[in-house]
N, C-alpha and C positions, 0 to 999 in steps of 0.2 A: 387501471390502478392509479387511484391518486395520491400518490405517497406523500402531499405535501401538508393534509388535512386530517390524514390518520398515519401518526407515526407510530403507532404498534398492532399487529393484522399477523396472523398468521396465515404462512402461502403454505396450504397444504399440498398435498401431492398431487390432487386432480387437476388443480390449476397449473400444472405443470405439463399434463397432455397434451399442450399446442404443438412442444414437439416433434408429435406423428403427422403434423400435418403443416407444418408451415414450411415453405420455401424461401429460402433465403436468396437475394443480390447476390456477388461478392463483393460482399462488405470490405473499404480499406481501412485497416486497423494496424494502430503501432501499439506494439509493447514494447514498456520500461520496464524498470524497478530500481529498489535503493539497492541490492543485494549486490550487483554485479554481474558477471559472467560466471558462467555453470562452476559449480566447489562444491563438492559433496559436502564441506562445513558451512559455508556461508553462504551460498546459493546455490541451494538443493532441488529447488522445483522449475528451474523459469525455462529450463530444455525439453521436460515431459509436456510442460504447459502449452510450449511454443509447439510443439507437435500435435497436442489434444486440438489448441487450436485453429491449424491448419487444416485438421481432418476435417471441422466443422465447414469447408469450403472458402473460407476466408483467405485474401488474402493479406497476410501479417509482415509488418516490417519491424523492423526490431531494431533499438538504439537503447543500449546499456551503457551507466557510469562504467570505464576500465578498470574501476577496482571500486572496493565494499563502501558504500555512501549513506550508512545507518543514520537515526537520528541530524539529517541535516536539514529537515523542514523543507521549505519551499526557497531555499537561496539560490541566488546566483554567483558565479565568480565574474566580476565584474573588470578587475586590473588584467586578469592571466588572459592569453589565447587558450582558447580550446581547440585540442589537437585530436583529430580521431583517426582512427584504423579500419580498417576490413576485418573482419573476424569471419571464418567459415566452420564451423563446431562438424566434428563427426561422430554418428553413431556410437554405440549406441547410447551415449549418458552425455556427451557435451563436452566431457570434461579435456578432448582433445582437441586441437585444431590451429588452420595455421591463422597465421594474420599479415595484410597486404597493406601497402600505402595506399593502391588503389584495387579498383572493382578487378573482379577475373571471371571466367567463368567457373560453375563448381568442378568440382572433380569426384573421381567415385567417392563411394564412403558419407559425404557432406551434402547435410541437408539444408543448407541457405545460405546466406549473405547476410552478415548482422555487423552492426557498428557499436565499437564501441568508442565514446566521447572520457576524453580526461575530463569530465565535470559533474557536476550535481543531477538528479535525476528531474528536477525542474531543467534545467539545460535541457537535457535530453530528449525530455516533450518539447520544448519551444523551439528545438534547433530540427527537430524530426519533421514538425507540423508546418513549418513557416519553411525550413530554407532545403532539407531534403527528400519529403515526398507529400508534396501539395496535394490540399484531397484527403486527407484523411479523413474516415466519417466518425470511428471511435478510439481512444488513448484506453487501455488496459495497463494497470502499473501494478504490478505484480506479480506470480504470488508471493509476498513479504514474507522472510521466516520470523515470524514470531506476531501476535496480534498487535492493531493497532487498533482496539479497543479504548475508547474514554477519550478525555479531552487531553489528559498529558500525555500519553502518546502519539492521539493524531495531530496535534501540534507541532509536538518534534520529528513526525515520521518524513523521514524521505519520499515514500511511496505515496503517504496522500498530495504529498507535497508535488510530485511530478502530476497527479491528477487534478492538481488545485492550478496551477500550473495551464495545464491543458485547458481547462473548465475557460479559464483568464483567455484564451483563445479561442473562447466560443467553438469550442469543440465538445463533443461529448467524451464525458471520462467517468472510469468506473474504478476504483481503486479497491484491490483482492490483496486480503492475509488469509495468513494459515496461523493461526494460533497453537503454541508449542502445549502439549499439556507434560506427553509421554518420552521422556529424554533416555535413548534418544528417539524419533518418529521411526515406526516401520515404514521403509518402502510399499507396502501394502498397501496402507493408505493415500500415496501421493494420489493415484490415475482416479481413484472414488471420489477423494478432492477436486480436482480436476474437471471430472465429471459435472460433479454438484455443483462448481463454480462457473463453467460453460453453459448450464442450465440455468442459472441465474442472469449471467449474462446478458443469454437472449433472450431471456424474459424482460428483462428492464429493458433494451434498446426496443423490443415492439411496445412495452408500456410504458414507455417514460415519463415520468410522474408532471402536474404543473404549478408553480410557480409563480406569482403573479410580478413579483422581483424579478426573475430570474435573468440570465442575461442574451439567451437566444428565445426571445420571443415565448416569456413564459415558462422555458421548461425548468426542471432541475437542474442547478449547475452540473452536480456530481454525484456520485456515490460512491462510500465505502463499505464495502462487504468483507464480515468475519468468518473462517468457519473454524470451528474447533478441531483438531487432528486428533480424531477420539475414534471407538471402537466402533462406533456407532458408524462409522461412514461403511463399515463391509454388511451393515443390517440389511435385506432388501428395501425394506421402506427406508428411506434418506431421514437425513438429520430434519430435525421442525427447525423452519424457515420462519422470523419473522421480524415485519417492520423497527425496530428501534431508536428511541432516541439516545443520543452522544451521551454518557456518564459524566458530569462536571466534576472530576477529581482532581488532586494536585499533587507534588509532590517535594520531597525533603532537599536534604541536599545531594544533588550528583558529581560531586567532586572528594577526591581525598588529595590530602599534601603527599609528595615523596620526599626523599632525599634527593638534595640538591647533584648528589652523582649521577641520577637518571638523566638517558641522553634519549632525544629523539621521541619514538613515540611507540604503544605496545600495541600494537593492530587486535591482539587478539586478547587482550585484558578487556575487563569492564565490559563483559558482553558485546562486543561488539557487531555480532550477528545480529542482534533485534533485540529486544526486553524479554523473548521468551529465552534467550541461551544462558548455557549454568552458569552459573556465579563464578568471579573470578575466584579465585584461593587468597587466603588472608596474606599468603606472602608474597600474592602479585597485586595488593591492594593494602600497603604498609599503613602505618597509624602517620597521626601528623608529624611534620616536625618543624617545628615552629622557629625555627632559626631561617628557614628559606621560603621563596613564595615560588614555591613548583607543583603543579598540580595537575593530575589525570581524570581523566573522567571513569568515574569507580561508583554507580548507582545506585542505591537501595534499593529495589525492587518487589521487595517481599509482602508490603501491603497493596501493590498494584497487581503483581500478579496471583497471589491468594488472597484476597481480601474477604472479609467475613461479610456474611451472607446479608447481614443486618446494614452494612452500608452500601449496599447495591441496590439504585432505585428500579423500581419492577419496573418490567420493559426497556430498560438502556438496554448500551449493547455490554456494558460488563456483566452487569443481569444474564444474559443471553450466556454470555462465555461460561459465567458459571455453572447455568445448567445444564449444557452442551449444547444450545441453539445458536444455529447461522443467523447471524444479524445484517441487516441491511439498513441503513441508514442515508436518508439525502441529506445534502450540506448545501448549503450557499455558499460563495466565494467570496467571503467577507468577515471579519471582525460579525459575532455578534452583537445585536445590540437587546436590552433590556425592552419592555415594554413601556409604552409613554401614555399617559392619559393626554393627548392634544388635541383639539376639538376645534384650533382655529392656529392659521400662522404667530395670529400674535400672543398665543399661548408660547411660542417659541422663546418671545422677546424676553431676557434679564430685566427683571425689578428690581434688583439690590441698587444700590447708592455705592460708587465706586468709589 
């Protein structure tokens, strides 16, 4: 697979049979995400995930932000200490468990040992990879709820951000959404997801694409993989898989003014699950008022997440989203740049007269 010369391929199913026959290491893999720890609202998948991918024989470490880290790109907190906990989640959803200052061993009921960091989910890769379990061979950041399709969401996203992150570490990183279509998702769908996203998975770590930038010797920095949470994942034949390039879209403005009375901050206004969660209501998202400078973040969304078929260029991965296809896309870990006709350094050199 050379994903870096044909960025649109469909992976049909047959190429998928390795399968029944490859043997795996145990591979050490950390998973993040922007989402959090297990919430049946805001992080819904990363307990079934953490489970599907243990079963694969892996072994998985796991360091989550302590609470919801949506849209914060690839930051760090720089001035604050980052302070973390023991988390031990038990059966069977996650959504219980206790938390230790330090390690213990489990107890019935609890299926691991997972940290979680009061910081960003770039933190979380850098602090996992470098200072608590040296060795890691791949970073998994996700499953995200809601797509990080196009370039204004993978920008802002936390999740590719912990993968861009890891990438900057010369480590390999694959970063997994679940793009929302069906509000709200059937359970149905998580373990098909799941599935089809662990299939991917180990498809790209035996093929990892090449590079000739890239920063460990050629390869791809990263990847971000879509899949859409559609009907289509209980089909027997899987959703169509296919290479993509990133949608160059933009967006409006992401703020509204409040009244200067609002104190603090509304966690759960302004979608703050992902881009795919419903719209706040007009009266958790007030008009301006122009007597004060107080503002929330309160996003338009409506042309990103429906956007008409005619601004969707064939083969990105918003393309893809639209027609129910899982996209995969490689990134470099860099600022793109334009193409340059240069043919010699000193085609670099300014002619103008200063």
């Amino acid at each position: 697979m050379q994903s870096g010369d044909r960025p649109v391929r469909s992976l049909e199913t047959p190429t998928l049979l390795f399968l029944d026959c490859l043997v795996f290491s145990r591979m050490q893999v950390l998973l993040t995400n922007d989402d959090g720890p297990p919430d049946s609202s805001t992080s819904p998948y990363i307990f079934s995930f953490y489970v599907h991918l243990t079963s694969l024989g892996w072994d998985v470490k796991v360091v989550l932000p302590s609470s919801q880290k949506s849209w914060i790109g690839k930051a760090f907190h720089i001035t604050e200490i980052t302070k973390g906990r023991y988390f031990y989640p038990r059966a069977p959803d996650g959504l219980t468990g206790e938390t230790s200052a330090t390690s213990r061993p489990l107890k019935d009921g609890e299926v691991g040992e997972w940290i979680l960091l009061d910081g960003t989910p770039a933190t979380c890769a850098n602090i996992g990879i470098h200072n608590l379990y040296p060795g890691i061979d791949l970073v998994i950041s996700g499953p995200n709820l809601g797509r990080n399709t196009s370039s204004a969401f993978a920008l802002s996203s936390g999740t590719v951000g912990a993968a861009l992150s890891a990438s900057l570490s010369k480590t390999r990183s694959i970063a997994v959404s679940y793009g929302t279509v069906v509000h709200p998702t059937p359970k149905s769908y998580f373990e098909p997801a799941h599935l089809l996203a662990g299939r991917i998975i180990r498809y790209l770590w035996n093929n990892w694409g090449h590079d000739d930038g890239g920063l460990r010797a050629g390869e791809v920095d990263l990847y971000t993989v879509n899949i859409p949470m559609i009907e289509g994942l209980l089909a027997d034949e899987s959703l169509k898989i296919i290479w993509a390039s990133m949608w160059r879209n933009s967006y409006g403005s992401l703020f509204r003014a409040v009244p200067s009375t609002t104190q603090g901050t509304a966690p759960h206004s302004a979608s703050a699950a992902g881009p795919d969660a419903d719209a706040p209501s007009a009266e958790e998202t007030p008009g301006a008022d122009k007597g004060t400078l107080t503002f929330k973040f309160a996003p338009s969304m409506e042309g990103l997440i429906r956007p008409d078929e005619s601004s969707l260029p064939v083969g990105s991965d918003g393309w893809a989203m639209f027609k129910g296809y899982v996209s995969v896309t490689p990134l470099r870990s860099s600022f793109a740049e334009p193409p340059q006709d240069v043919k010699d350094i000193s085609d670099r050199i300014w002619k103008m007269k200063l």
